[in-house]
N, C-alpha and C positions, 0 to 999 in steps of 0.2 A: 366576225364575232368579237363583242369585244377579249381584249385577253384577263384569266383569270387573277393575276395579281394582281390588275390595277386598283388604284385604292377607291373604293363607292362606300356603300350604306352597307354596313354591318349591325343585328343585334344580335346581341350579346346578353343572354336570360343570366339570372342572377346579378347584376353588375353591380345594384349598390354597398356590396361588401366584399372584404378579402376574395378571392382567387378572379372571380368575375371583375369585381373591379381593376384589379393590375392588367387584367385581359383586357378591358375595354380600353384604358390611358394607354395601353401600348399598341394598340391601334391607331387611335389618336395621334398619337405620337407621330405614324407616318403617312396622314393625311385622309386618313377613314371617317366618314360621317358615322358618329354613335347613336343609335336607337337603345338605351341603358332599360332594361327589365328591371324588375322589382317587382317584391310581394309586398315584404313588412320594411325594407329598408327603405324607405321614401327619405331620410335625413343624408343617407351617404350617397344614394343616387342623384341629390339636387347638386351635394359639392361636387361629385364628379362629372357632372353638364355645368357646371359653373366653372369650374377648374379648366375644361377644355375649351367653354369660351371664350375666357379669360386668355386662354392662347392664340385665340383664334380660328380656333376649331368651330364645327358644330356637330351638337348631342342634343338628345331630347330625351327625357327621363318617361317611362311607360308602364303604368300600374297595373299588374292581372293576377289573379292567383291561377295558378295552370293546373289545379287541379280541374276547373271546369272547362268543361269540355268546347264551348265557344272559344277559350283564352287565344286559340292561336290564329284564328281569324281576327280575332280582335287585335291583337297583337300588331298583325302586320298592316291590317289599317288603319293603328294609327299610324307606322312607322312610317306609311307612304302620304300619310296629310302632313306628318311635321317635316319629313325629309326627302320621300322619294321611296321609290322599291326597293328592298331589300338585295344584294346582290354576296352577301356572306351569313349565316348564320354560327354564332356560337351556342350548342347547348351548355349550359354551365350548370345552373341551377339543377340543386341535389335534396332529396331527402336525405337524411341520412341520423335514422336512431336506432337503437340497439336490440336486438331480439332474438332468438334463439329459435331452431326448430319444433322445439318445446313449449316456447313464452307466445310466439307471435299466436295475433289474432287476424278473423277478416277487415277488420280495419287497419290494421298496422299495415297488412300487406300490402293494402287499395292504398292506403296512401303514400307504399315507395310504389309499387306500380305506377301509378297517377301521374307522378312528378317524373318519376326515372327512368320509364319508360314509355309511357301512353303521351307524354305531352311532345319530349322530343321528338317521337316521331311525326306526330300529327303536324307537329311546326316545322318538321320537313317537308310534309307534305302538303302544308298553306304558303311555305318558303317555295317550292317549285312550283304551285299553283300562280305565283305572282312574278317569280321574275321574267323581265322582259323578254319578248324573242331576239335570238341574238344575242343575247347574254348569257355569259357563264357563269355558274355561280361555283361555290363553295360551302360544306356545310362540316363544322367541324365539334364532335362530339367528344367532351369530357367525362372520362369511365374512372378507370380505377387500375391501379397495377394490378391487382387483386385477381381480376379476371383470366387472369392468365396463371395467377398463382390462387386456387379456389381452396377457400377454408368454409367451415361453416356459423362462424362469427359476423354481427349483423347479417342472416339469414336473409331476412326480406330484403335490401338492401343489393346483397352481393347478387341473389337470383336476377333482379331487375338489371345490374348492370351490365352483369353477364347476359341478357338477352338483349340489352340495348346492343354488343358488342354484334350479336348475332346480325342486326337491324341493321347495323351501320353496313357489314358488308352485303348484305340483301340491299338496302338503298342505292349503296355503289352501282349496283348490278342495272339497278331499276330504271335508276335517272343518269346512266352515263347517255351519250358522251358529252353532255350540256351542264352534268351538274358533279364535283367530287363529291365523294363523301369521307369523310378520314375520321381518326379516333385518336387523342391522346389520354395515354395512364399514367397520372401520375403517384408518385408513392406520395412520403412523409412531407406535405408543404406548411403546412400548421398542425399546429399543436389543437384536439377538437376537444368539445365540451365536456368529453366522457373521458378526456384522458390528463392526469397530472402531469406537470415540468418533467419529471421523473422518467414517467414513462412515456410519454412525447423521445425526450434525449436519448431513451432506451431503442426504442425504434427506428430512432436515425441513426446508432450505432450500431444496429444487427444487418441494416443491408451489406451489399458486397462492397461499397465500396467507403461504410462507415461514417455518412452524412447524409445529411435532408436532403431537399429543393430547393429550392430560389424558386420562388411564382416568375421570374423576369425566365429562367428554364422553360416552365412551359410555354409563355409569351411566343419562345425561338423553338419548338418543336411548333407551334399553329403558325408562326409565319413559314415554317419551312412548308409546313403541309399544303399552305393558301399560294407559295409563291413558288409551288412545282408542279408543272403541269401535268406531267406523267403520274401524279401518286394521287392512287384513289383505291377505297377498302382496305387501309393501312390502318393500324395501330401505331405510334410511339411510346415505348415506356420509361417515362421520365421518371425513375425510381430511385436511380444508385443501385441497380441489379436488384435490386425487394425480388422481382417475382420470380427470381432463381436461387432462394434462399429456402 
C-alpha cells in the first residue's frame, strides 16, 4: 500500500481565499499536486495555480458550487482528468452567516447544512469511491473550536459543524483501515465580516493563552494529522485554549 504521507493529489475545497488557500501553498510547498476548489473566487484561485507553477509545482483550479448535490462527483472528475485521483482530501470551504435560534429560517439552515455538512460528507464519500486500490488515503476536516465549546451564536452554523464533528468520527470508523479521517478546530485566524478590528483583537485576547492563529498553525496541525499513521477520528484545536474558556 502505498504509505500515507507520501506526497500525491490533494483537494483542497475553498482554496481560492484566505485559510484554504495557505492550506493548499502549504502543501504545495512539500510536493502535493493541487486540485484548488472554488465557488466565486475564480481570481485567487488562478494566482494560486499560477504561483505554484511558477515553482514548479502542479495545480489545477476547479469551479462548483457544492451546494448541488452532483458537485462532488464532479469535482473529483475533474481532479482525475487535470491531475490524477485524489489521494488527500481537505474540507475547507464554510458557510458561515449569522442567525439565532430565533432569526434562522428554512433556507438559512439548507444552506449551512448544504455546504457544512451535506457536501463534505458526500465528498468523502466520491473521495473513497475513487481512490485507487492499494492506496491510502487521508481526509482531513476543518470544524470550529466551537464544537467543543457550544454556544448558541450562529446557530445554523455551530449545529452543522457540530454534526460534521459527529461525521468525521462515524467516517473514521467506516472507511478505516484504508482511509483516516481527522478534524482540525481552529479558533481566532482572521478577523470575519461580521466582526470589527475591535472585536476581532478582543477575541484573541480572551482565549487562554491571549493570541490568535497563524493559518501556517493549522497548515502543521493537517500535516501532522496526514503524516501520522496511527491518528484517525481526532480532532486538533488550534485555538490558544478558546474552547476552555
Amino acid at each position: 500500500m502505498t504509505p500515507q504521507s507520501t506526497p500525491g493529489i490533494v483537494l483542497v475545497t475553498g482554496a481560492g481565499r484566505r485559510l484554504g488557500q495557505v492550506i493548499a501553498r502549504d502543501f504545495a510547498s512539500r510536493g502535493w499536486r493541487i486540485a484548488a476548489h472554488h465557488h466565486k473566487s475564480g481570481g485567487g484561485a488562478a494566482e494560486l495555480v499560477a504561483d505554484i507553477r511558477d515553482a514548479g509545482g502542479e495545480a489545477e483550479a476547479i469551479q462548483a458550487d457544492l451546494s448541488e448535490e452532483t458537485a462532488p462527483t464532479r469535482l473529483f472528475e475533474a481532479c482525475a482528468d487535470a491531475l490524477g485521483p485524489a489521494t488527500c482530501l481537505v474540507n475547507n470551504a464554510a458557510q458561515y452567516e449569522w442567525d439565532t435560534l430565533e432569526t434562522m429560517t428554512p433556507a438559512s439552515w439548507e444552506e449551512h447544512m448544504s455546504i457544512n455538512l451535506r457536501a463534505p460528507v458526500f465528498l468523502s464519500q466520491a473521495f473513497a469511491a475513487q481512490l485507487p486500490a492499494g492506496t491510502a488515503g487521508n481526509i482531513v476536516n476543518i470544524l470550529d473550536q466551537k464544537v467543543w465549546r457550544p454556544n448558541p451564536a450562529f446557530f445554523s452554523y455551530s449545529v452543522a459543524k457540530s454534526a460534521l464533528w459527529s461525521a468525521t468520527q462515524l467516517m473514521a470508523q467506516a472507511l478505516a483501515p484504508h482511509i483516516r479521517v481527522n478534524a482540525v478546530g481552529p479558533g481566532p485566524v482572521f478577523q470575519s465580516r461580521h466582526q470589527t478590528e475591535d472585536e476581532f483583537a478582543a477575541e484573541c485576547g480572551n482565549t487562554l493563552l491571549g493570541q490568535g492563529i497563524l493559518p501556517e498553525q493549522i497548515c502543521a496541525a493537517i500535516r501532522l494529522l496526514v503524516e501520522t499513521p496511527s491518528l484517525t477520528g481526532q480532532m486538533i484545536a488550534v485555538d490558544s485554549g478558546q474552547h476552555l474558556t
